[in-house]
C-alpha positions in Angstrom: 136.8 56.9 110.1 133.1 55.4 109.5 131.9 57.9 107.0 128.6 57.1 105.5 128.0 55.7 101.9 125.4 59.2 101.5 128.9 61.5 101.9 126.3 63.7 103.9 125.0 63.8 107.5 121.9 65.6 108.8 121.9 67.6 112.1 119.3 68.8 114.0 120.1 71.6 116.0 117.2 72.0 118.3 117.1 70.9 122.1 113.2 70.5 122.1 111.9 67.2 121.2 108.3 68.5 119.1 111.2 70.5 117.1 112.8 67.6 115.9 109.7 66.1 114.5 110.3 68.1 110.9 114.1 66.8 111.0 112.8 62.9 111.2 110.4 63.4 108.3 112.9 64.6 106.3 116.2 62.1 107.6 113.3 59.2 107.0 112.1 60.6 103.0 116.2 61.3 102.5 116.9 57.1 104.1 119.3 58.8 106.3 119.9 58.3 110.1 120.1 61.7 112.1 123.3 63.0 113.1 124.5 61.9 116.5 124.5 64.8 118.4 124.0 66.6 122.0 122.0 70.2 122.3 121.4 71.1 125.6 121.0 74.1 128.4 123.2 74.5 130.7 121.8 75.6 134.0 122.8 78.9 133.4 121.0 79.0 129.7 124.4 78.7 128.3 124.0 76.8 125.1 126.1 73.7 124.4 126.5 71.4 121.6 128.5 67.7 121.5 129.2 66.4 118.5 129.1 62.5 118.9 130.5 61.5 115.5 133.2 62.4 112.6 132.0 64.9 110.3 135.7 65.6 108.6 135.6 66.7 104.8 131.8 66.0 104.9 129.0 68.3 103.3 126.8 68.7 106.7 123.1 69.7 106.6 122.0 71.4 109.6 117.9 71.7 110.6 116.6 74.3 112.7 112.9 74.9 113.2 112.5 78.3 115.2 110.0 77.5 117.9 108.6 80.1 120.2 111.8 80.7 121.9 113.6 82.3 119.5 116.8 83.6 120.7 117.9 80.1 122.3 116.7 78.5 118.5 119.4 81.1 117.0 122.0 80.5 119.3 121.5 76.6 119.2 122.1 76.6 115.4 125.1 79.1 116.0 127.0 77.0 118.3 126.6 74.1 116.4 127.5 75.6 112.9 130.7 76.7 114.7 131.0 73.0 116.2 131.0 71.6 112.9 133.1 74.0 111.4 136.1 73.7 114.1 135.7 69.9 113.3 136.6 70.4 109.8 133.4 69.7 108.0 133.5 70.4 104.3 130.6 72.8 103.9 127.7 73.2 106.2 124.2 74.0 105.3 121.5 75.3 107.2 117.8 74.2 106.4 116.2 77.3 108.5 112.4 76.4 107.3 111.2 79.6 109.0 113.8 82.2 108.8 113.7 84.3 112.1 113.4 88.3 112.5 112.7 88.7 108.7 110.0 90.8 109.5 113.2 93.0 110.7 114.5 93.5 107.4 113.9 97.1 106.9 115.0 100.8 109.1 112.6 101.4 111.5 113.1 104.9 113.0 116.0 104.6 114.8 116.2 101.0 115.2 118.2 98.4 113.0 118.3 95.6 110.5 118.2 93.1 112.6 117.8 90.3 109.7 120.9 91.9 108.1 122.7 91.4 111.4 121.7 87.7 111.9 123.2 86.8 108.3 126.5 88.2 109.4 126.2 85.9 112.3 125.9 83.0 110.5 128.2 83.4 108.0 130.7 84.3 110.6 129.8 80.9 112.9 130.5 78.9 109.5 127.5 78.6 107.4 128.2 77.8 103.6 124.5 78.0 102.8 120.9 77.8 103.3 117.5 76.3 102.5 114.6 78.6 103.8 110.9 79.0 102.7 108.7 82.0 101.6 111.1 84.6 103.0 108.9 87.8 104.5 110.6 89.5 101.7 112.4 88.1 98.8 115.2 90.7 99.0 116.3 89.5 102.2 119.0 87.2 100.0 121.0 90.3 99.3 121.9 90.1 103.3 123.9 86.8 102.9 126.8 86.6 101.7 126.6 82.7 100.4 123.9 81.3 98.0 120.2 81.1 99.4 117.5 78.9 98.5 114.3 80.0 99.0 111.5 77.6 98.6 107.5 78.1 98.2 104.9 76.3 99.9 102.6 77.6 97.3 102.0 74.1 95.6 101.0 72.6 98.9 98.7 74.8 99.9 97.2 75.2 96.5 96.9 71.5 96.9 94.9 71.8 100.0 92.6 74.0 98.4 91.7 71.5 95.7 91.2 68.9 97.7 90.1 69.5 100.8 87.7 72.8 100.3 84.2 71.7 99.2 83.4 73.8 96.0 86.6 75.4 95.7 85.4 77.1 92.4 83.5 79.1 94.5 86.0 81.1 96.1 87.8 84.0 95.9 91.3 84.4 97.2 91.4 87.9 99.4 94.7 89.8 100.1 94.0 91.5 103.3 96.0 94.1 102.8 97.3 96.3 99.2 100.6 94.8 100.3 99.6 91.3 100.1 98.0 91.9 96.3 100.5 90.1 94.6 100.7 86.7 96.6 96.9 86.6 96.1 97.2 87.6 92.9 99.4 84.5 91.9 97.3 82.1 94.0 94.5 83.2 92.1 95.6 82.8 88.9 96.8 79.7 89.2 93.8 78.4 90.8 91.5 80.3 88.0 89.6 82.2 90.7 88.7 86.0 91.4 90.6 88.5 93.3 89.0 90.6 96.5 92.1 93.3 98.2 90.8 94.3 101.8 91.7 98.5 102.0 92.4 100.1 104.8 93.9 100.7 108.0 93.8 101.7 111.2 95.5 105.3 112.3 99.3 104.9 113.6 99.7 104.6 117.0 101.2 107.6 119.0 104.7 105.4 119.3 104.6 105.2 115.5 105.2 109.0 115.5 107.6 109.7 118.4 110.5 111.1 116.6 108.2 112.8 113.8 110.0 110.5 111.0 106.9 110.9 108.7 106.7 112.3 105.1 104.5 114.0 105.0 104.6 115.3 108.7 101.5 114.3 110.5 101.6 118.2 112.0 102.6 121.1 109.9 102.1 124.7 111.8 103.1 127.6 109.8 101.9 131.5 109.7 103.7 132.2 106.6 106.8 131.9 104.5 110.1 131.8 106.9 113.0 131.6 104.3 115.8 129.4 105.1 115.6 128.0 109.3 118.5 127.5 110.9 119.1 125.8 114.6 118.4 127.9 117.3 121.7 126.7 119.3 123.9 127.9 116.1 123.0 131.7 116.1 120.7 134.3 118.2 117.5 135.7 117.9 118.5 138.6 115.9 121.2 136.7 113.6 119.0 134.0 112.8 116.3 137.0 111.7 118.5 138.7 109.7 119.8 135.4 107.9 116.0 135.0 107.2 115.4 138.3 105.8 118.4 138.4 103.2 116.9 135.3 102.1 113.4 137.1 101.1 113.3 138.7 98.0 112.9 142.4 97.6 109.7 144.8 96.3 109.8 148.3 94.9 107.8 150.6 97.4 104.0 150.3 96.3 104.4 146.6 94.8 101.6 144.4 95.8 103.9 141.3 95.5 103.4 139.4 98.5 105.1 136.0 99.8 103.1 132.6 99.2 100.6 131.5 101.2 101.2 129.1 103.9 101.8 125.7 102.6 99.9 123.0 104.7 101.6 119.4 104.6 98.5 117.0 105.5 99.2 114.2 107.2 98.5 110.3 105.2 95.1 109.2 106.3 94.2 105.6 105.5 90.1 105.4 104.4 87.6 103.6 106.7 88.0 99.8 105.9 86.6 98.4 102.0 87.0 95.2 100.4 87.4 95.7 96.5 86.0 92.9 94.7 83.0 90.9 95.5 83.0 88.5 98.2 78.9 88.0 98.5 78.2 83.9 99.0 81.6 82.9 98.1 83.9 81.3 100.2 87.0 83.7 101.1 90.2 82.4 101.2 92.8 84.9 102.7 96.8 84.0 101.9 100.3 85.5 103.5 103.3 84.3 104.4 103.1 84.6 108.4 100.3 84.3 110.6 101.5 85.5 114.3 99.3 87.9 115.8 96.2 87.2 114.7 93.9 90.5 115.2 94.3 91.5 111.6 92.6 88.1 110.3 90.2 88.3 112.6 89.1 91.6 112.1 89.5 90.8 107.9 87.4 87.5 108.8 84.5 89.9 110.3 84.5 92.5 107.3 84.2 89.9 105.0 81.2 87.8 106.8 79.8 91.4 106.7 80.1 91.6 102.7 78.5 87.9 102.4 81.0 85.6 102.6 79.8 82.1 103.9 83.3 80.3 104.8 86.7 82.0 105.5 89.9 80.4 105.0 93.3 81.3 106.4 96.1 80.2 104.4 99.8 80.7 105.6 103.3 79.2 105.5 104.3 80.2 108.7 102.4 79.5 111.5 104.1 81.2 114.7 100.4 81.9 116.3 101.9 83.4 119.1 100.1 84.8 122.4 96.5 84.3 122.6 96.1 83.3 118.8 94.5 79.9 119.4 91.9 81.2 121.3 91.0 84.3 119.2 91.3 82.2 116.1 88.6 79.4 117.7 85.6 82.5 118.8 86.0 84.5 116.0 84.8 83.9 112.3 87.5 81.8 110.7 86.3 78.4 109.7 89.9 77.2 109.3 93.5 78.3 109.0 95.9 76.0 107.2 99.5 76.0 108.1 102.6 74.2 107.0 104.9 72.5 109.4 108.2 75.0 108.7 107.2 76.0 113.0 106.4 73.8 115.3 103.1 74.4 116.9 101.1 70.8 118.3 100.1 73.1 121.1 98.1 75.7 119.1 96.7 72.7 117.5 95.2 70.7 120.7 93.8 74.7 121.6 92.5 75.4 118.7 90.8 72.8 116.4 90.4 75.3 113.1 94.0 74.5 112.7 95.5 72.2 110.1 98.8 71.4 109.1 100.4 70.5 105.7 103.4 68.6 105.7 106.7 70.4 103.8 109.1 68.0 104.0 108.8 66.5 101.0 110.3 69.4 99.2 113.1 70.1 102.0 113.9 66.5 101.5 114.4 67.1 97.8 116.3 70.6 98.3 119.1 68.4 100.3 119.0 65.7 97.5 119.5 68.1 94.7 122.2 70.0 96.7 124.3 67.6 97.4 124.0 65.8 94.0 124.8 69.2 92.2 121.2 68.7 90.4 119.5 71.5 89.6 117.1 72.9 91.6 114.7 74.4 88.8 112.5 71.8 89.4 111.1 72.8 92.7 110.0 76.2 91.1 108.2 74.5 88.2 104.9 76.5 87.9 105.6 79.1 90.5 105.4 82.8 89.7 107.6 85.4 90.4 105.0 87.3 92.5 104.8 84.5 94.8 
């Protein structure tokens, strides 16, 4: 059996050649070869993955970056996590950059958790592990049940800013959103600049409110005090009165007791748009994790050219610029939006010339190092916040 002097092998998992670009940086910084290996569609978009090599009693690293087709990128690593496993690898480990449907980490109405769900899935096809970066939300780990590292791309940005933003000191790092406070907030302090939150929403759309899930409700109609309601279909008219009345209390003839007035439940409004802090001739830089639709920057981008701002930066992780992005990004007030190579997206790029990329794999490289050495992995969150 030719098993490498490493004791590891690296997979990539995708069938699209610009989305093995991030797995050759990293095999090349690690002095690895890349697994031998055959992802493919069928005709009928069945997914199916040949194994050309031994990977018995191995520790296998598998990388996926998720590009815009997602479901095929998920199904892809799926099938070949199971591939490995049914050949008897030792452990395998995914190295998911971008971590899809984490924005799907919460109940919705009457929908589902859909990231819950897809770390059943892969624990079930055979993963042992993962590396990811800046999950949407950090509690998604408590989904998995293996160990999950979850890396920061802080540094490298931060990096950017120093060195490639004229008069950095100038700035002020925005959150555009109260949400987004504390990633700002630990940007900022660690690049010793001011703080500016953008406030203020639009009003939820009508399919926000279709099954009335709202607390307060957004429509409160009420004459008077009713007692205790019950459903209609469970009693009749004059039942369900009666079961109302013996729940009123009682007054002596001549008492001018009377019930409470009507109590009105007011729907949440969100205030018209304000940016806290003060943005006038500095140069805005606004941070988050994902930058996908890209009508909330934009529209952030306009406020703050309103309030004085000279240059607006858009820094992200994840760079899934979906849709129209690239073209909404290039006519609107954004000077630049800088992007790290955890999604593939050379396309946006040739649209779009505001976009830059900073290269990740440096740090990916290192997880896989560390991991399979049993090294620590303190190291890679040396001067990184807990609010980041």
């Amino acid at each position: 059996m030719n098993v490498p002097k490493s004791g590891y092998r690296v997979f990539s998992a995708n069938s699209s050649a610009a989305c093995t670009e991030l797995a050759k940086k990293i095999t090349e910084r690690l002095g690895v070869e890349l697994g031998k290996s055959v992802v493919f569609q069928e005709s009928n978009r069945e997914t199916r993955v040949d194994v050309k090599e031994s990977v018995r009693g191995q520790t296998i690293f598998i990388i996926q970056t998720i590009p815009r087709d997602v479901n095929t990128a998920i199904m892809e690593l799926l099938v070949m996590a199971y591939a490995l496993k049914t050949s008897c690898a030792k452990n395998i480990i995914g190295v998911i950059p971008y971590f899809p449907y984490s924005k799907q980490c919460k109940m919705r109405k009457r929908g589902s958790i859909v990231c819950k769900l897809l770390a059943s899935m892969l624990a079930k096809a055979g993963l042992t592990h993962i590396i990811t970066m800046d999950l949407h939300q950090k509690e998604i780990q408590g989904f998995f049940s293996f160990p999950v590292d979850n890396l920061r791309a802080s540094p490298f940005l931060i990096q950017y800013i120093q060195e490639e933003i004229p008069d950095y000191r100038n700035a002020i790092i925005v959150a555009k959103s109260p949400a987004a406070a504390k990633r700002a907030q630990s940007y900022a302090e660690r690049l010793r600049l001011g703080l500016a939150v953008i406030h203020g929403e639009a009003q939820c759309s009508e399919s926000d409110m279709a099954d009335g899930r709202h607390s307060p409700p957004c429509v409160r109609n009420t004459t008077g005090h009713t007692g205790l309601e019950l459903p209609s279909d469970s009693l009749t008219h004059q039942s369900r009165e009666s079961a109302v009345s013996a729940q009123r209390p009682t007054f002596p003839p001549g008492s001018t007791a009377a019930f409470p007035a009507a109590i009105v439940m007011m729907a949440k409004e969100k205030p018209p748009i304000t940016v806290v802090g003060d943005v006038g001739g500095r140069i805005a830089i606004i941070v988050d994790d994902i930058i996908d639709d890209v009508g909330d920057f934009v529209a952030a981008a306009e406020i703050l050219k309103e309030r004085g701002a000279y240059k607006i930066y858009i820094m992200a992780t994840h760079g899934l610029l979906s849709a129209d992005a690239p073209r909404l990004i290039e006519e609107s007030a954004i000077d630049e939006v800088v992007v790290t190579n955890t999604v593939p997206h050379e396309v946006q790029k040739l649209q779009c010339p505001k976009i830059k990329t900073v290269d990740v794999s440096m740090i990916l490289a290192e997880a896989i190092r560390r991991i399979h050495n049993g090294e620590s992995m303190a190291y890679l969150f040396r001067n990184i916040t807990v609010d980041d």
